[in-house]
N, C-alpha and C positions, 0 to 999 in steps of 0.2 A: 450984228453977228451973234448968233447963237449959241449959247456955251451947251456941250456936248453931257449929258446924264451918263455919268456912270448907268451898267445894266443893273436890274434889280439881283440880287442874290437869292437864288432857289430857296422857297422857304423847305426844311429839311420833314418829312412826315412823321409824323409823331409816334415813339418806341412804344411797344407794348409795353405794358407795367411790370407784367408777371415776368417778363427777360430782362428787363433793361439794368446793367450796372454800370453803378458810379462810376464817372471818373474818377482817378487814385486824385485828383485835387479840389473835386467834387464835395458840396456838403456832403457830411453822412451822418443821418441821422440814426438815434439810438434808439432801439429792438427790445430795450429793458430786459434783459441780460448782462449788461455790463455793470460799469462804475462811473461812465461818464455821460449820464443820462441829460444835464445842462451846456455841456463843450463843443460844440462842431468839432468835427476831427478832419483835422491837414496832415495828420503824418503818414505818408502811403504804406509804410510796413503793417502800422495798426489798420488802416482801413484794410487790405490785403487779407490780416489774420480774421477781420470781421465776419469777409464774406464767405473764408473758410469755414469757422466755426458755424452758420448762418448754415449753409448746406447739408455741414455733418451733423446740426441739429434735425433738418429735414428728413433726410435718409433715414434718423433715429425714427419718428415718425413714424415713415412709412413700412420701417420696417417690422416695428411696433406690432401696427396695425394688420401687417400679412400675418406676422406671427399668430396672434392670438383670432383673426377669420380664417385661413386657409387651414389649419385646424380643423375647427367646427364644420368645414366644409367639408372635409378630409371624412369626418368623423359621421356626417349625416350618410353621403356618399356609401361612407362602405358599411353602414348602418341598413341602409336599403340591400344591399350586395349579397351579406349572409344570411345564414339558418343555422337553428340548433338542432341537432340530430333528437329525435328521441330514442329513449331510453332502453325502449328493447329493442330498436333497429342499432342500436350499438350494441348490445349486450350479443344480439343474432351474426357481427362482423367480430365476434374476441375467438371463436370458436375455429379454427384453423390448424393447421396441423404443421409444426415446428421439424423438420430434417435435423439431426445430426450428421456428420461425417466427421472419420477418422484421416488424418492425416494426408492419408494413401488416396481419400475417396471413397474407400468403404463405407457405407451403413454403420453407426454409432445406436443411436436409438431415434425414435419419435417421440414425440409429446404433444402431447392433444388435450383438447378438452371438448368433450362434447356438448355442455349444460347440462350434465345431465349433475352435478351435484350446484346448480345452481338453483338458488330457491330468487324469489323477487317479491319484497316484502313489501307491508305498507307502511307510512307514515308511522303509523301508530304502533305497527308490531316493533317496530329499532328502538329496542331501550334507549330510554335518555344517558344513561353513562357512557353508552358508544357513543353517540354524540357530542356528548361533551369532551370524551378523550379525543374525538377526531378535532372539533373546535382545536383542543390546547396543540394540539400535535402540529397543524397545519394552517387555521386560518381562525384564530379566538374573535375576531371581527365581525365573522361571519355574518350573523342574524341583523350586523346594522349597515354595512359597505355595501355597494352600488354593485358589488361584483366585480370591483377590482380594485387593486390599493395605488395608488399615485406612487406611495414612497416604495411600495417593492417595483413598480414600473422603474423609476429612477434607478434602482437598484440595477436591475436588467440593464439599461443604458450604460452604463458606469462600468459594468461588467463587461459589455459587449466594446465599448472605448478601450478597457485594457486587454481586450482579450480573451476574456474568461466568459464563460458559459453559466446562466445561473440567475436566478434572480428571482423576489417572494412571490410567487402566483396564493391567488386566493383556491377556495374550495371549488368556486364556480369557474373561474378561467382551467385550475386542473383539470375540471370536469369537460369544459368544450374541449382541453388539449387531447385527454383520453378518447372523447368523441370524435374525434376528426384524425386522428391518429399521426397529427403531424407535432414534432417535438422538437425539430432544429432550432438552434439556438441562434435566433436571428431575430430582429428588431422588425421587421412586415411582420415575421409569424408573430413575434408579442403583439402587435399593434392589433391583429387581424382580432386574436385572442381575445385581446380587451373591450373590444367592441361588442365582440360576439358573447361575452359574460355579461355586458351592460346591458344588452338585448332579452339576454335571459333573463335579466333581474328585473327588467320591465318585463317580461312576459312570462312567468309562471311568479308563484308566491316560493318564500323559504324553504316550506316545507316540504316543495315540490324537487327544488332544486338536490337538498339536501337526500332529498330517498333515492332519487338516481342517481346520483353521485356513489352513494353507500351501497348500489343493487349490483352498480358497475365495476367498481373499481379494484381492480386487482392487489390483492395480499400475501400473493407468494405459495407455492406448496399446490399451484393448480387451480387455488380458489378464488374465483372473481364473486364479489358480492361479499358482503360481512356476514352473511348467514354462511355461506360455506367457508369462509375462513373460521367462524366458530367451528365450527364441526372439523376442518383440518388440522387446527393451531390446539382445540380442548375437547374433542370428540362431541362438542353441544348439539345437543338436537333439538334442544329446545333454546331459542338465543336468548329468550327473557330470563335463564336462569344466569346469565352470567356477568363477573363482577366485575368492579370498578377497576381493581388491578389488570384482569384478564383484559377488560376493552382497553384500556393505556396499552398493552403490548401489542394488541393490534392495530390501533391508529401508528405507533409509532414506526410499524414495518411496512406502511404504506410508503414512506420514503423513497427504501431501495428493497422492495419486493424478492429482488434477486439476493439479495441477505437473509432470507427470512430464516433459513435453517440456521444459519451463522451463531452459535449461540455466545459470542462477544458480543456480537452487533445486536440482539432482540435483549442483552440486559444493558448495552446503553440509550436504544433509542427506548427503552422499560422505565430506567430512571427520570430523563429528561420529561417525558408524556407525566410521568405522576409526577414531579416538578412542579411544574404548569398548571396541572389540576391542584393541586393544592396551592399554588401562588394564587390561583384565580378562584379559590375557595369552593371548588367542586369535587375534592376530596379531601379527607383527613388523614390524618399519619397512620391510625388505626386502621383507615380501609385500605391504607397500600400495602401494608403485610408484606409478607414475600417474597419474592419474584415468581410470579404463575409459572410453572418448567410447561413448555407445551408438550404433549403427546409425541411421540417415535411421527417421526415422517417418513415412516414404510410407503405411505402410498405416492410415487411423485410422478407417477402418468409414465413410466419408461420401464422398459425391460432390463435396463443395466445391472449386470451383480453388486453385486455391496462394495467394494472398494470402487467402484465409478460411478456408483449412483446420484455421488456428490459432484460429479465434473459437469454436468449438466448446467449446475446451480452458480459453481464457478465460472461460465462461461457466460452466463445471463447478468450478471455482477460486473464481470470484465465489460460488456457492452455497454453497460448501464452506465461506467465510469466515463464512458466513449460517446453518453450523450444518445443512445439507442439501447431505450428501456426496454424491459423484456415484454410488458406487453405490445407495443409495436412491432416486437418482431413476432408476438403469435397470432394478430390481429391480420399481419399481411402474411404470414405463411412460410416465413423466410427458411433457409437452409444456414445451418453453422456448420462453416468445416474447422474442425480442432486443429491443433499443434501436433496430438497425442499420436505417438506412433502404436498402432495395435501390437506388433512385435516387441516395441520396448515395455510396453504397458504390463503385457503379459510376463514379462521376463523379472519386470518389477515384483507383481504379486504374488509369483512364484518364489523369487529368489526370499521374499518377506516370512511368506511361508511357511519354505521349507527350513530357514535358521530360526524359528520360531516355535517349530512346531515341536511341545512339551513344556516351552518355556511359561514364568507363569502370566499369569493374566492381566495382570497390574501394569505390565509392561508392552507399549504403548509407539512402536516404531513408524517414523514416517522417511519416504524417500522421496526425492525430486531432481528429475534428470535435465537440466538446459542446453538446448544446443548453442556452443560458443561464436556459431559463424552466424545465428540470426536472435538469437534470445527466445526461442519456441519451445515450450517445456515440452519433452519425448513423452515423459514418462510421470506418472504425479500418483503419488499412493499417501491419502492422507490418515487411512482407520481401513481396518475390514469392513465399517461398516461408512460408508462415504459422508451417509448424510445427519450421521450423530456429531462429532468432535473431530474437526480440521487439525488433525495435531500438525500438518506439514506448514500450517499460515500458524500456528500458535507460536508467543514471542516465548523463547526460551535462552536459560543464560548459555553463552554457545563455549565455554572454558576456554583452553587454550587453542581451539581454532578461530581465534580470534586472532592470535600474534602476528601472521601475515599481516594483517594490517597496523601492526606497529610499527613489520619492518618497510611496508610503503612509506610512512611520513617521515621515517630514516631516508628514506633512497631519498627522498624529494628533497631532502638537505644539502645532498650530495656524500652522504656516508651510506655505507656498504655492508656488505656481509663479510669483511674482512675486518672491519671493527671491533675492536676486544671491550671487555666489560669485568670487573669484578665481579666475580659467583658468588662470594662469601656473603652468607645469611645481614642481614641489614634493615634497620628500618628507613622508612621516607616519608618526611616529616613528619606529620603527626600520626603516622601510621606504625604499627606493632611489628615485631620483628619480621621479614617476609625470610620465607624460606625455600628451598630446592626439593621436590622427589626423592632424590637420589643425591649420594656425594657425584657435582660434574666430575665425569671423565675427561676431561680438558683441561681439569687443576680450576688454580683461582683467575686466572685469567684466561678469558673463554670469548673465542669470534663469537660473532652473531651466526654465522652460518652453525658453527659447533650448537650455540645457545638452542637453534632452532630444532635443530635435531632432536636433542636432547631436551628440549620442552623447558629450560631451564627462567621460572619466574622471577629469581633476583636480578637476571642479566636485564629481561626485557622489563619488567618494573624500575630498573636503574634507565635504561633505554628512555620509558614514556617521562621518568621526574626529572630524570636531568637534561635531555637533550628534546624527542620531540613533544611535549606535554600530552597531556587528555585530549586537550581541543582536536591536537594536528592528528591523534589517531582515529577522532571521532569523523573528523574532516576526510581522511584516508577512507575510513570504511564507506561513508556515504557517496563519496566518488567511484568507487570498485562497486557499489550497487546496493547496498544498505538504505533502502530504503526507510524503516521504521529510527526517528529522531532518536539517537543516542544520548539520556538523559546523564547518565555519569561522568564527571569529571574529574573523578576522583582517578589515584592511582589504580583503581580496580580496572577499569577498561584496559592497563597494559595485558589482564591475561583472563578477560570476559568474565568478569564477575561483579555484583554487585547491579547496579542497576541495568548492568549493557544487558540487553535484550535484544533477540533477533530471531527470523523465521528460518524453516527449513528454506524455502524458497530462497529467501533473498541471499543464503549464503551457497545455494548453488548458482547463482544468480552470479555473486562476486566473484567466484573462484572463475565461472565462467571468464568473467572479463581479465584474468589473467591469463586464460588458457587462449584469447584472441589477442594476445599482446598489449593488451590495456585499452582494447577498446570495449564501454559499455554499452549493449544492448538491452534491452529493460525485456525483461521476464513475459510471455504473453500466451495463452492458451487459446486462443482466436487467432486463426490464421484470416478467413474471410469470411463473409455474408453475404450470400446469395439471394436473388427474387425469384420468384415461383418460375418467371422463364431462364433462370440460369447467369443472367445479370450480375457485374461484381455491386453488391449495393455500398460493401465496407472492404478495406485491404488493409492487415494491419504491416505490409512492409511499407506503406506511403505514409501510412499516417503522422503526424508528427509528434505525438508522444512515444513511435518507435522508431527516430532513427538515431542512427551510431551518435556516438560522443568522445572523443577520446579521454579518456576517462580521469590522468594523473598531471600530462599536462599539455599545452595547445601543442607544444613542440613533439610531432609525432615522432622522431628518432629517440629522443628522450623519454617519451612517453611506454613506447615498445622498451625501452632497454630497463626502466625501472620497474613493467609486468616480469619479463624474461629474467631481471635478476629475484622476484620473489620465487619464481617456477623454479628456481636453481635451488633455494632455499628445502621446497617443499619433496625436490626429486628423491632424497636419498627418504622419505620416511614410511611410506608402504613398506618399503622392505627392511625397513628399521623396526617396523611394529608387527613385524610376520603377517605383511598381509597383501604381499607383491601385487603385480596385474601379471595375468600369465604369460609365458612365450616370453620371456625376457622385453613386455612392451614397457616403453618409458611412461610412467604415470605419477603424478605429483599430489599431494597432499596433507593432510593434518587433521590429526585425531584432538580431543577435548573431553574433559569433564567437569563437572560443576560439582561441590560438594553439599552434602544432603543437611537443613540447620534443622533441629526438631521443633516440639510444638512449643517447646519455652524458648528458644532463641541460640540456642546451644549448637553451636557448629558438630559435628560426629568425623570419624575416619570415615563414613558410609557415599557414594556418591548420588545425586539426584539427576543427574543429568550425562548423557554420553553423546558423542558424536563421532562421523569418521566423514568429512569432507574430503572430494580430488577429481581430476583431471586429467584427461589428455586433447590436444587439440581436436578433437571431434565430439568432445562430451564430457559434462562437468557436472558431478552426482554429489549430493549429500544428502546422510542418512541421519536422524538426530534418534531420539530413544529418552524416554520420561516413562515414569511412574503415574499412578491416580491417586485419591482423597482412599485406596484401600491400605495400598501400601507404597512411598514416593521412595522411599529408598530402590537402587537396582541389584537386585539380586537375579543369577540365573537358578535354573533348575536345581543345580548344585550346590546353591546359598554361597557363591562364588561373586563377591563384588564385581559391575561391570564397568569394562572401561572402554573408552572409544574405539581401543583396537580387538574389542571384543565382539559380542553379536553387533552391534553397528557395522565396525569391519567389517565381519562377514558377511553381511547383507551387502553391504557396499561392495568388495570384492569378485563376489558370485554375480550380483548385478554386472559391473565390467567387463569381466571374464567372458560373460554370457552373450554383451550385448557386444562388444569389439572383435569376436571369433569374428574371422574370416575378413575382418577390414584391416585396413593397409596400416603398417606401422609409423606413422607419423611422429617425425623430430618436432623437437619446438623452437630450434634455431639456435643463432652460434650464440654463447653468452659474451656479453663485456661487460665485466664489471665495474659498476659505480663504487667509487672511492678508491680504500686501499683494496688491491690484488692479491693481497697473501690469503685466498679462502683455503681455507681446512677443512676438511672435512672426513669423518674416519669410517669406517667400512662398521656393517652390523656385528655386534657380537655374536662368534661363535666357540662355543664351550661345551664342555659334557657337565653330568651331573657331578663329574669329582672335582671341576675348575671351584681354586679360590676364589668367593664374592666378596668377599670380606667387605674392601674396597666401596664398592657398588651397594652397599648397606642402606637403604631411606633411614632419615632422622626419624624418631621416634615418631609417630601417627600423631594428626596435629589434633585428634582427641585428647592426647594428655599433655597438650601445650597451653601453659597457664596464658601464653600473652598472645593468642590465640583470638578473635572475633568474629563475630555474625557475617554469613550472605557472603560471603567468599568463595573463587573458585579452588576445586578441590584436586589433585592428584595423590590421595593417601595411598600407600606404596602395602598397605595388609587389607587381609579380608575378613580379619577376628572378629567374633561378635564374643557377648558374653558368653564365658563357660564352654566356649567350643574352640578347635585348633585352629589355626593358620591355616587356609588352603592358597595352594601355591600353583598359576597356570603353569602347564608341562611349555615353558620358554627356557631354555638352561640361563645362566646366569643372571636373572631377573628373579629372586626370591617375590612372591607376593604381588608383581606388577608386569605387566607385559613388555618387553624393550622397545624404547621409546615413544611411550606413549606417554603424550602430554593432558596427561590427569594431574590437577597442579595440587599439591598440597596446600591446607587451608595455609594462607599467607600474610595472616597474622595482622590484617586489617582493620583497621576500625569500624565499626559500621556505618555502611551510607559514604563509605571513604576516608 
């Protein structure tokens, strides 16, 4: 009998190598990678983690390998794809003609250029000192990079990760961007850029690159090309005559072209460019001398009168900040429509005027109107002459319309306008006696509402040292719309003086955002931009540098109630400083002045500075007023010190009166006051010329206070000069100073705080 065979067992087909993994109890051998290059491994966690790491080394690999080909492939690709424009087929698309519009739609002006003041030079005619200023100013690399920098690329990346727009372009990548007229701040358009500049630099030599860059590129004032910007910026007709100084100020206004008139902006990008040259041994201290002043820019291609001939320039600046340079928009033709209401405009220049006219020369008024429901400036009068000196962007010390924003970082405490304060004269800390105007009429214990009124600097100096500090007031104004950083810490910021610096703008700007209840809207003179077929190209109400914020804090019922109790503050002082809004309308405000220090350091009773900020819910105006290098002190016609509630005032007021006839009387809501409830407040003084002042007497003029110091704001209560009498504004019971006008007396500060 036959014993029965098992069947044989299927032999199993043999795994591929490249798939096959261990069994978890499987030798496994080692990769040389590890530490146990002699042990077979049985523990299946470790084998497990091996053949993890094993794969994730792989994927590194490969993905290595994509990194650094798909690149190069990337890079041949769209290497083959572009072209660089030439030089006068770009020069032949800058030529376009730019639309203004007023508000309404109207017709503002045009701006053109024909070429006909464009010259196109050669290599050899562009002095070497413009080049080398252009080098320091923009791409000192220039004559040895590939035509583009890896680390400003990086830079761009980093910028576009966080957000931000921006990043080092060379000379040659500016030059494709100018050429192709595309400027979006996007990581294709950089990439496209970078390529398109490496193409160039293999394909034309330095010299080449560099003369159309220079033939092309626009420098503000109208002038594309550096031969017509000589001729714009120093009347050169001949460009070989001109210096090393003068070519630094024009490389450095290649930046923000739409600055060029700006004369802050042409003596900092002036210093930095001679910097450079001299760090890089291409000028000496000898040859930067100066500051080159350029030529009047009478000619700026538009028909605007002189107080608007600047809003053009402003407009082209705003866009530029927006990432839409100005030449892009003359390149395509585009249309600007402004903020600017022609009616309010008009009302501006006239009200400027006509409270002007006689007054003397030295004296120096700027107004600016914001509407509080969208942030769109009405109205913007920087100089009669627009395109000399911005006095309305210029930073100036703003006096005491500054104290609203002391009594903000009050309110945000949860203290009020019914809070009392010691009046009596007093120092803090290190600081010299500070003093009052005026004896308060309130006695020694004075609310903040009284204080306010009555412009009283011990209360709110006691206010900012003891209770909300520097910081919380610095903090307060930057929130309500202050935009320019508040460098003072000192007790000086309780009543604008010393370092606190601010623009007309931005403080019609904040008051605005108390007039909408505490919401801030940022300031903007571009409403939109339009393409040649009528297209929105730009909308500044989507944008998101303009939209609302509420300004004091996220809790909008708190936020509303801490605007609405500053506007309670500010209602009684128009008509405290004889300088109502007509028709019994409710309008809110605060007058200021700075006091005038001479040329040795010497604080004077004289003022340098005046203001008259206000409000109502449909429109929030302020008027500032400075002096020049002929004479800073403010005198009117009548060697009559002035004070905020003086020509500012009236400027201010007539503007109002003029521009609110026939609109609807608008409240600004119920008040509820934060903190205590007991507000006081007292009605304006009314007197004849035989009522006792005694009372109401100013301390001696803080000219002849020994503990008295520098850069302080001013309310000196006389207008004596040497050898001449007391003149006294016809105000009854205000000997020497208008009622309540918060002109602070020097307050006995020390300098610098």
């Amino acid at each position: 009998m036959m014993m029965r065979q098992p069947p044989e067992r299927p032999v199993p087909e043999p795994a591929l190598l490249t798939h096959r993994e261990p069994d978890d109890e499987a030798e496994f051998y080692d990769d040389g990678y590890d530490d146990y290059d002699d042990e077979p491994v049985t523990d299946t966690k470790l084998a497990r983690r091996k053949r993890i790491w094993r794969r994730v080394r792989r994927t590194a690999y490969v993905c290595t390998a994509l990194g650094i080909i798909l690149p190069i492939v990337a890079f041949f690709i769209t290497y083959q794809m572009v072209d660089v424009k030439d030089p006068a087929e770009v020069a032949k698309e800058q030529s376009k003609v730019v639309t203004f519009q007023y508000a309404d739609g109207s017709e503002m002006t045009k701006v053109a250029d024909d070429g006909g003041n464009r010259i196109m030079l050669t290599h050899n005619q562009i002095p070497d000192q413009i080049k080398k200023a252009v080098y320091a100013a923009e791409d000192d690399t220039f004559e040895t990079n590939a035509g583009f920098d890896l680390s400003g690329i990086a830079r761009a990346v980093w910028n576009q990760l966080q957000g931000k727009a921006g990043g080092g372009s060379t000379i040659t990548q500016q030059y494709i961007k100018k050429s192709s007229g595309q400027d979006d701040a996007t990581l294709s358009r950089k990439w496209v850029e970078m390529v398109k500049a490496y193409k160039m630099s293999e394909t034309y030599e330095k010299e080449e690159i560099i003369t159309a860059y220079l033939n092309t590129i626009y420098f503000g004032r109208g002038a594309y090309g550096v031969a017509a910007a000589a001729k714009a910026f120093f009347n050169l007709d001949d460009i070989s005559k001109i210096t090393k100084s003068q070519a630094a100020l024009l490389a450095g206004v290649i930046q923000s072209p739409g600055r060029a008139n700006n004369e802050a902006y042409q003596q900092e990008r002036w210093s930095y460019v001679t910097k450079r040259m001299i760090a890089l041994n291409w000028m000496t201290e000898a040859e930067k001398g100066e500051f080159p002043t350029p030529v009047d820019a009478a000619d700026t291609k538009t028909s605007l009168p002189g107080p608007r001939k600047g809003l053009t320039d402003l407009a082209f600046e705003e866009l530029a900040k927006k990432g839409i340079p100005e030449e892009e928009i003359k390149a395509r033709g585009y249309t600007v429509v402004m903020t600017i209401d022609p009616k309010a405009q008009k009302i501006a220049e006239d009200s400027v005027r006509e409270v002007m006219k006689g007054q003397p020369k030295n004296l120096h008024p700027a107004l600016v109107a914001v509407d509080p429901g969208t942030g769109e400036i009405r109205a913007y009068y920087g100089g009669e002459k627009g395109y000399e000196f911005d006095y309305a962007a210029a930073l100036q010390q703003p006096g005491s319309s500054f104290k609203p924003f002391d009594l903000v970082a009050l309110l945000k405490m949860g203290k009020g306008l019914g809070e009392s304060y010691d009046s009596t004269a007093k120092s803090f800390g290190e600081s010299k006696i500070v003093r009052n105007a005026s004896t308060p009429r309130c006695g020694q214990q004075c609310t903040v509402a009284e204080a306010m009124k009555e412009s009283l600097n011990v209360v709110f100096s006691d206010m900012v040292y003891n209770d909300v500090k520097p910081t919380g007031v610095a903090e307060a104004a930057k929130q309500a719309g202050i935009r320019t950083p508040i460098k003072d810490r000192s007790i000086n910021i309780a009543i604008g003086g010393g370092d606190t610096m601010v623009s007309t703008v931005d403080m019609a700007s904040s008051y605005a955002t108390f007039a909408a209840n505490g919401t801030y809207r940022p300031p903007h003179i571009v409403s939109k931009v339009l393409t040649p077929s009528g297209e929105i190209f730009y909308d500044a109400s989507i944008h998101p540098d303009h939209q609302d914020k509420l300004a004091f804090d996220q809790d909008r019922e708190l936020n509303a109630k801490i605007a609405r109790n500053v506007t309670e503050s500010l209602l009684p002082i128009p008509e405290y400083s004889d300088i109502p809004c007509a028709d019994g309308r409710l309008c809110a405000g605060k007058t200021g002045t700075h006091q005038y220090v001479d040329s040795n350091g010497v604080e004077t009773k004289y003022n340098a500075k005046a203001w008259m900020v206000g409000y109502t819910p449909q429109i929030s105006t302020a008027v500032s007023m400075t002096g020049d290098e002929t004479e800073r002190r403010l005198f009117d016609k009548d060697r009559t010190t002035i004070y905020g509630s003086g020509l500012p005032g009236e400027i201010w007021q007539r503007f109002m009166d003029r521009y609110l006839a026939g609109e609807e009387k608008l409240e600004f809501g119920p008040f509820d006051p934060i903190g205590r409830e007991e507000v006081v407040t007292q009605p304006p003084v009314t007197t004849d010329d035989t009522t006792d002042v005694t009372s109401a007497q100013p301390p001696t003029s803080s000219s002849e206070q020994p503990t008295t110091t520098t850069g302080q704001t001013s309310d000196t209560e006389t207008t004596t000069e040497p050898d001449e009498t007391t003149t006294t504004p016809d105000r009854p019971g205000w000997p020497g100073k208008p009622p309540g006008d918060d002109d602070d007396p020097n307050p006995g500060l020390l300098p610098g705080g």
